[in-house]
C-alpha positions in Angstrom: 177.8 78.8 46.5 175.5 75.6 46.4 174.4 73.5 43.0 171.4 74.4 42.0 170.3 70.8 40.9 169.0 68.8 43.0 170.1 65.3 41.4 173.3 63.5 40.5 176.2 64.4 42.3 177.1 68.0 43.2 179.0 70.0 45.2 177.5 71.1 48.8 178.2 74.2 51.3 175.7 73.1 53.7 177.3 71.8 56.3 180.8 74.3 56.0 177.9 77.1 56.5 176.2 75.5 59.0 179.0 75.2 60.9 180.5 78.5 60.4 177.2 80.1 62.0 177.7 82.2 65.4 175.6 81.1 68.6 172.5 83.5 68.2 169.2 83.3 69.1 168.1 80.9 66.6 170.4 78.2 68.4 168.5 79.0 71.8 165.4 78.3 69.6 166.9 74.5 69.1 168.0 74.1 72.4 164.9 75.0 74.2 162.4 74.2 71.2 164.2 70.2 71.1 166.1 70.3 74.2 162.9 69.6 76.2 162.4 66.4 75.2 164.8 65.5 78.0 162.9 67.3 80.5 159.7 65.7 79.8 161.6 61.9 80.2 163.1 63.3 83.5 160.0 64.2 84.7 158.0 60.8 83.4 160.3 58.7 85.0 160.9 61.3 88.2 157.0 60.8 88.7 156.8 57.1 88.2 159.8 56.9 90.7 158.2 59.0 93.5 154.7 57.7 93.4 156.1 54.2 93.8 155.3 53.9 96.9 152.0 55.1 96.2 150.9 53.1 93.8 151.3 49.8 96.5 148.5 51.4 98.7 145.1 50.6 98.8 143.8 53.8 97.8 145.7 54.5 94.9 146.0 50.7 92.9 147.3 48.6 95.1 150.5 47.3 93.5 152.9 44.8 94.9 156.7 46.1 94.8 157.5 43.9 91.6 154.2 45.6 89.9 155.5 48.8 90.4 158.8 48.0 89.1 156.9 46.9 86.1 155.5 50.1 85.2 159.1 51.7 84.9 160.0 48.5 82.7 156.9 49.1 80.6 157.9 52.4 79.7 161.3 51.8 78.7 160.3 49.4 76.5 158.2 51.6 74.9 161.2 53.7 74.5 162.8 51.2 72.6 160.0 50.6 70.3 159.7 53.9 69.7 162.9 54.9 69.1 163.4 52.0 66.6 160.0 52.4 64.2 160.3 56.7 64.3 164.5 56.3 64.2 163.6 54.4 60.9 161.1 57.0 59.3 163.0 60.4 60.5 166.0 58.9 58.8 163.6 59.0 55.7 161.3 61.6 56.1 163.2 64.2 57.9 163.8 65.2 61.3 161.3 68.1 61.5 158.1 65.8 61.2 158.7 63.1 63.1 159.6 65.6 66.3 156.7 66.5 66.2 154.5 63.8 65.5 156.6 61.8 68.6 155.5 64.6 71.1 151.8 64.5 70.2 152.0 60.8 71.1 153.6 61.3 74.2 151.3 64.1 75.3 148.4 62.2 74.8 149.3 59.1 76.5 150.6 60.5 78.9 147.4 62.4 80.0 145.4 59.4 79.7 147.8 57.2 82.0 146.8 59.3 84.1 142.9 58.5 84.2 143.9 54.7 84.7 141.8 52.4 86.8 143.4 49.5 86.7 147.2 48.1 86.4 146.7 46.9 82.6 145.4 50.2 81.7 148.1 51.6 82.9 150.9 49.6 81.4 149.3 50.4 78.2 149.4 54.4 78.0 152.9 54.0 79.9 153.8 51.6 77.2 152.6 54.7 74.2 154.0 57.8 76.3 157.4 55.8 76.4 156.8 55.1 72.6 156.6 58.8 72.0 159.6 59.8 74.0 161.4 57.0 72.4 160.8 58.5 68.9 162.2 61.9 70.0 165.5 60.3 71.2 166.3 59.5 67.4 164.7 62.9 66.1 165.9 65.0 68.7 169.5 64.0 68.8 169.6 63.8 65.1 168.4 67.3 64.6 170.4 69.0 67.4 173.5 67.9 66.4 173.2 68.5 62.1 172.0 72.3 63.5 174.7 73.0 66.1 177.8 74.0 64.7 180.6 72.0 65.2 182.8 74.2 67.7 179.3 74.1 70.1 178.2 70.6 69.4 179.9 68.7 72.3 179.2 71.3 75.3 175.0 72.0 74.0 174.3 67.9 73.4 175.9 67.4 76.3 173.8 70.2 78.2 170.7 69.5 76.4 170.8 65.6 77.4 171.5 66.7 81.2 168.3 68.8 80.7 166.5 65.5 81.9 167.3 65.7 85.3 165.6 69.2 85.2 162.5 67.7 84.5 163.4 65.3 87.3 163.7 68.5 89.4 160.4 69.4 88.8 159.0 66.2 89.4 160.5 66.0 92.8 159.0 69.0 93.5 155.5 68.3 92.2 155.8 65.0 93.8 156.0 66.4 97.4 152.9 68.3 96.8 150.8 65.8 94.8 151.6 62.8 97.4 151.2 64.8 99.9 147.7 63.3 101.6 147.0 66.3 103.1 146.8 68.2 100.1 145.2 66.0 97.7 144.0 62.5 98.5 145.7 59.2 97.8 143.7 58.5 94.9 144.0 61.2 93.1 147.3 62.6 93.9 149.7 60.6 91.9 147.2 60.9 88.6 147.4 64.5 88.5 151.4 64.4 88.2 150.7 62.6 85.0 149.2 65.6 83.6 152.0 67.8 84.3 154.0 67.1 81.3 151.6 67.3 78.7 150.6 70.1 79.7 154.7 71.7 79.4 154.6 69.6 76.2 151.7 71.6 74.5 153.7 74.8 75.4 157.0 73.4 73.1 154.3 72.2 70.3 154.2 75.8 69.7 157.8 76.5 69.7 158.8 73.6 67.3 156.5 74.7 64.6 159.6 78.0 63.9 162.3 75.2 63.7 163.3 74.1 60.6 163.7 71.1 58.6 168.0 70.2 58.9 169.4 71.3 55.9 172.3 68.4 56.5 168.9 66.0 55.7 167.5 67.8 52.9 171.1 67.3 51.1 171.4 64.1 51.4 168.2 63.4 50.5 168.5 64.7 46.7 166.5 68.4 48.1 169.9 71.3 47.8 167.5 73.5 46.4 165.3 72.9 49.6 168.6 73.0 51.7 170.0 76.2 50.8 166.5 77.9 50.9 166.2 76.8 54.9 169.9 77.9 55.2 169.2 81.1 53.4 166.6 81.6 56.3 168.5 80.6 59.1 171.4 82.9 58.1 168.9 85.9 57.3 167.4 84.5 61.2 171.2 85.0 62.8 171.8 88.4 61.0 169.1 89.6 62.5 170.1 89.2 65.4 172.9 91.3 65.4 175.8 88.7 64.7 178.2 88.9 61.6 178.6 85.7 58.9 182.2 84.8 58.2 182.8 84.0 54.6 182.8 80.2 53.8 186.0 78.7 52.6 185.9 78.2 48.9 187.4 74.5 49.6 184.8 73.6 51.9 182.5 72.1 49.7 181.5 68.9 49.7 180.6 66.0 46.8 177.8 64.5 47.5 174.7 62.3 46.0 171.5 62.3 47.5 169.3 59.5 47.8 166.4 58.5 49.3 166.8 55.8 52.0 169.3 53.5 53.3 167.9 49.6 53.2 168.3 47.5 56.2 172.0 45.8 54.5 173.4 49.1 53.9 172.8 50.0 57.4 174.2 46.5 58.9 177.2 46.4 56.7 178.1 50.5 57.8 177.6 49.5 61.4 179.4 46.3 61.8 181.2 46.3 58.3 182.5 49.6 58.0 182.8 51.1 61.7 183.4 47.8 64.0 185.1 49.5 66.2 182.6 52.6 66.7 179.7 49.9 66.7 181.6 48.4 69.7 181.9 52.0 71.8 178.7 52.8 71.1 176.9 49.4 72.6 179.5 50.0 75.6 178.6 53.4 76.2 174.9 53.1 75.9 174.5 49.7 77.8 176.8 50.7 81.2 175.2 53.8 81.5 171.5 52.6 80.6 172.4 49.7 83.2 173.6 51.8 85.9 170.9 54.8 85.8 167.7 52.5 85.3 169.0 50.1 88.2 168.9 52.9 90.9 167.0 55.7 89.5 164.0 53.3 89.3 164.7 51.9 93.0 165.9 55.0 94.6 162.1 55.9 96.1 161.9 52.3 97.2 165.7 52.1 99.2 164.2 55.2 100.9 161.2 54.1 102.3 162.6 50.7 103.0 165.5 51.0 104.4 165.7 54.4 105.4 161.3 54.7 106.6 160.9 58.0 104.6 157.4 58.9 104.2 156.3 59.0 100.7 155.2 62.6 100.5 158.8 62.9 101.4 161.0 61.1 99.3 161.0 64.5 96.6 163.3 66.4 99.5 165.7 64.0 99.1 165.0 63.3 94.8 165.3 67.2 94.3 169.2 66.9 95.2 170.1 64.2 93.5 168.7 66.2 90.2 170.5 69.2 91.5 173.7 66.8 91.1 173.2 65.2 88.3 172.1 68.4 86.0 175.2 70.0 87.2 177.5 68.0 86.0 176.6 68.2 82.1 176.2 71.9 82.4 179.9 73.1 83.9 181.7 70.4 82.9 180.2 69.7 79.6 182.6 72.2 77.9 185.4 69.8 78.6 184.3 67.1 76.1 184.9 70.0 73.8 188.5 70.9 75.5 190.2 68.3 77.0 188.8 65.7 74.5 185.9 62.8 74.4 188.4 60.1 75.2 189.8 61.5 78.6 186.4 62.8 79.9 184.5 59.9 79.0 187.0 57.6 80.8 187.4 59.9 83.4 183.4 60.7 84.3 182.5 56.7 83.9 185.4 54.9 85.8 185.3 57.5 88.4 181.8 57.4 89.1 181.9 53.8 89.4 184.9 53.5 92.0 182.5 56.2 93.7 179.3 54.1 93.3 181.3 50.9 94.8 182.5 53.1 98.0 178.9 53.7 98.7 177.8 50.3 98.4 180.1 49.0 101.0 179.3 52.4 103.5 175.4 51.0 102.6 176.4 47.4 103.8 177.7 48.6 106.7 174.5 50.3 107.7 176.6 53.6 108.1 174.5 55.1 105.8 171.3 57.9 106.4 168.7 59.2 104.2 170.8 62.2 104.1 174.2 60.2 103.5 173.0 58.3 100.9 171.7 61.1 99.1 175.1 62.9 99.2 177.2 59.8 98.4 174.6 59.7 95.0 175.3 63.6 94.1 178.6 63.3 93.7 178.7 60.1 91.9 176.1 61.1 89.3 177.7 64.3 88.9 180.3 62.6 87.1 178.1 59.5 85.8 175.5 62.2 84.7 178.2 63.8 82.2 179.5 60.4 81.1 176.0 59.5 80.6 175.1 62.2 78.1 178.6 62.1 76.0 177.2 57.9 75.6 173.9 59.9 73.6 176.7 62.7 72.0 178.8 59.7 70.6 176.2 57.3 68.9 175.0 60.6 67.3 178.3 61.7 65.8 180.2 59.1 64.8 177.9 57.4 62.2 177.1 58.4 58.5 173.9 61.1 58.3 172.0 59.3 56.3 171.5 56.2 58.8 172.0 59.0 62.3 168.2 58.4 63.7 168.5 54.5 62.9 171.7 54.3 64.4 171.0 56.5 67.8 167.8 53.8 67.9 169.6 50.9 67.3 171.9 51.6 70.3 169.6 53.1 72.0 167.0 49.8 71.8 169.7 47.9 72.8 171.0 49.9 75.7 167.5 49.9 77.3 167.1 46.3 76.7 170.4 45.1 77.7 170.9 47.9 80.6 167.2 49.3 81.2 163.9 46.9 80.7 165.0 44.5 83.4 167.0 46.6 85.5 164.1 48.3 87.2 162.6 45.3 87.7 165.3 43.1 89.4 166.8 46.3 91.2 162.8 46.4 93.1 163.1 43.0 94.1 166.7 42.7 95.7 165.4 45.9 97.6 163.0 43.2 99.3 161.2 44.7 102.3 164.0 46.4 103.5 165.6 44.2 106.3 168.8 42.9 104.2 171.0 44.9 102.4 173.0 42.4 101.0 171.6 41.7 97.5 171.1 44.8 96.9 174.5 45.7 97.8 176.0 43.2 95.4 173.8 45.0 92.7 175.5 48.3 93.5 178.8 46.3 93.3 177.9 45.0 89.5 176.2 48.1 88.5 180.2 49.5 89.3 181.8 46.9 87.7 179.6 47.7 84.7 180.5 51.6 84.7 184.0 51.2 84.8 184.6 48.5 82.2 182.1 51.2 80.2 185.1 53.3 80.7 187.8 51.8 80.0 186.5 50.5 76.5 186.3 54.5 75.8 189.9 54.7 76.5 190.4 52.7 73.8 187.7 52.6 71.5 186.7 56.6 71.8 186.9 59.5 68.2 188.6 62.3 69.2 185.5 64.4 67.5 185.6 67.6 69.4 185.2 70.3 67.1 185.1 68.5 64.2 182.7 68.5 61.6 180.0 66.0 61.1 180.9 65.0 57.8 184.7 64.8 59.0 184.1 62.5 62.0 181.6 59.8 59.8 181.2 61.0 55.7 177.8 60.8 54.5 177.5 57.5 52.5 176.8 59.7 49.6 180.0 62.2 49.9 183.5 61.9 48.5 185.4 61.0 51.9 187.1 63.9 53.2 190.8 63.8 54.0 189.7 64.8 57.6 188.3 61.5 58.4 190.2 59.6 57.0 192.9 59.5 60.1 190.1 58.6 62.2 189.6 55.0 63.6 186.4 53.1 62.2 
């Protein structure tokens, strides 16, 4: 079914039997074996969140609020580092290494952060363990989307990019035990929730090394004999487990050349040349949501001890919720980017959950607000946002040419944390203040709106309708004969 050579141009079945695969166990395998990658970012930033507070007493280092607010910054910009230097080599060495060599970087800095005695130290190791998760956002989302097949793709990325806020589940949890001064002391307390996470991540080290290389990568990097090998295995893998192969269509095939790399031009001109309008949606996307979750994720410990007095060994009750809320939404309505369509339900989940986030702001003003209200006012808003928020990751990693996907998911990425994330934390902890006026950081709730629903609106317009669709239809690799499929789509 597959060209045996493995230069010049040929025809390929790889991604028409990729796609024709049933769910089996070897998809689980994906979801849980990459899918954690979210977790451990949920629970980074979930711990750095709760021990906030913390960290401003004596006994643990002291920090002033805008310190603190520093740290979070720190580590999202060594997301975006990250994500742009490995986005770059998994687009040219593959997908398989560079997962794992990004989670050994993050497990290690990570556990030192933990040992830090002073505020530089700290920013440093943040700084790597951000690095590291960086890197697996361009792996991770790569790989996960070239294995799932396309009737799945929408529903699992979707699912699998909520995962995060299970990891921020567990860190609201932890946190109410580790801050918890008459468990553990001060000191010693918030360093120990640093080590939680490598120690999950040395579990998935183990579970990585059965995934394979993608196959999509291998063919359009000149290696079909390579490809169909791993597909051969991954089709022996599903048989296995008890699920029947359809046929492929004999017109399914696909001309392609493989190459090597894609130079810096190549990748400008496809992005800005090429797809304009797709380069557009995905800096809208990424930015409104990277704004909007950074701005009062990173604050949320800080509104509730200064506005609202809750203890710090505390604030998890009221984190553990919002997580609740916000993994929800990907997992049961995920399904309906698949469905109803990306357009509608990325309007719907962004502009919704901004009118939402404005009602609260003006219920906050008022000072009609509780702990407890607040709280609920959040679930429901980033029940939708959540959603929207994943279908932003879904979008940058479907609608661009394979042979550029990691570079392109780190481009937007970098941007989106730059634009939306590295100084939201930090102004978001000053207009909380020391808790006596609301109205600064009311008008940021009212911006952080604003910025949601303008995110949704340029969806409306801007959005591929790539539900179900093949990779290859939605953005041709540069190395394929375009396929009558995409061309109807906008670029």
């Amino acid at each position: 079914m597959n060209s045996t050579s493995d230069t010049g141009t040929r025809v390929s079945f790889v991604p028409a039997r990729l796609d024709r695969l049933p769910w089996s166990r070897f998809h689980w395998l994906i979801v849980i074996g990459l899918g954690v990658s979210w977790i451990l970012d949920g629970l980074e930033i979930q711990i750095v969140s709760s021990v906030s507070p913390v960290l401003q007493q004596h006994a643990a280092l002291g920090l002033s609020a805008t310190a603190v607010g520093f740290v979070g910054t720190v580590y999202l910009l060594g997301e975006v580092v990250g994500a742009l230097v490995f986005g770059r080599i998994t687009d040219k060495l593959g997908r398989r290494r560079l997962f794992m060599w990004t989670l050994a970087l993050y497990l290690v800095a990570s556990g030192i952060a933990g040992l830090s005695p002073t505020l530089w130290f700290l920013l440093v190791f943040r700084f790597l363990a951000g690095a590291g998760i960086g890197g697996e956002y361009s792996a991770i989302n790569s790989a996960i989307d070239e294995l799932i097949p396309s009737y799945y793709r929408g529903r699992v990325d979707i699912a699998i990019n909520g995962t995060y806020w299970f990891g921020a589940m567990i860190g609201s949890a932890l946190s109410v035990v580790v801050l918890n001064p008459h468990v553990l002391p001060v000191a010693w307390g918030w360093r120990i929730g640093f080590f939680v996470g490598p120690v999950i991540g040395l579990i998935i080290l183990a579970i990585r090394r059965h995934i394979p290389e993608s196959p999509r990568w291998l063919m359009t990097h000149g290696r079909e004999q390579e490809a169909q090998r791993t597909l051969d295995e991954i089709e022996a893998r599903v048989q296995a487990s008890g699920r029947t192969l359809r046929p492929v269509p004999p017109d399914s095939g696909l001309r392609i050349t493989g190459r090597e790399s894609v130079g810096y031009g190549e990748i400008a001109r496809t992005l800005f040349r090429d797809y304009p309008r797709r380069s557009v949606l995905g800096f809208s996307m990424m930015v409104t949501q990277s704004f909007l979750y950074n701005a009062i994720f990173f604050s949320y410990a800080l509104v509730l001890a200064h506005f609202y007095s809750v203890p710090a060994d505390q604030i998890g009750l009221y984190f553990f919720p919002f997580a609740v809320g916000n993994l929800a939404g990907p997992l049961l309505i995920g399904s309906l980017f698949d469905t109803i369509g990306r357009r509608k339900m990325i309007t719907f989940t962004y502009c919704v959950s901004g009118v939402l986030l404005a009602i609260s702001a003006w219920f906050f003003h008022q000072g009609l607000l509780t702990a407890t209200t607040q709280t609920i006012f959040w679930c429901v808003i980033f029940f939708l946002a959540s959603a929207g928020a994943s279908s932003a990751y879904l979008t940058v990693s479907e609608i661009f040419p394979l042979e550029l996907r990691g570079q392109a998911i780190a481009f937007f990425f970098a941007i989106s944390q730059l634009v939306g994330g590295v100084a939201a934390p930090a102004i978001f902890a000053s207009l909380v203040g020391t808790g006596k006026n609301p109205g600064p950081l009311t008008t940021g709730y009212y911006v952080g709106a604003a910025v949601m629903f303008i995110g949704g609106l340029v969806a409306w317009w801007l959005a591929v309708n790539a539900e179900r669709r093949p990779l290859e239809a939605v953005a041709p690799p540069l190395g394929a004969a375009p396929l009558a499929a995409a061309q109807s789509l906008p670029r």
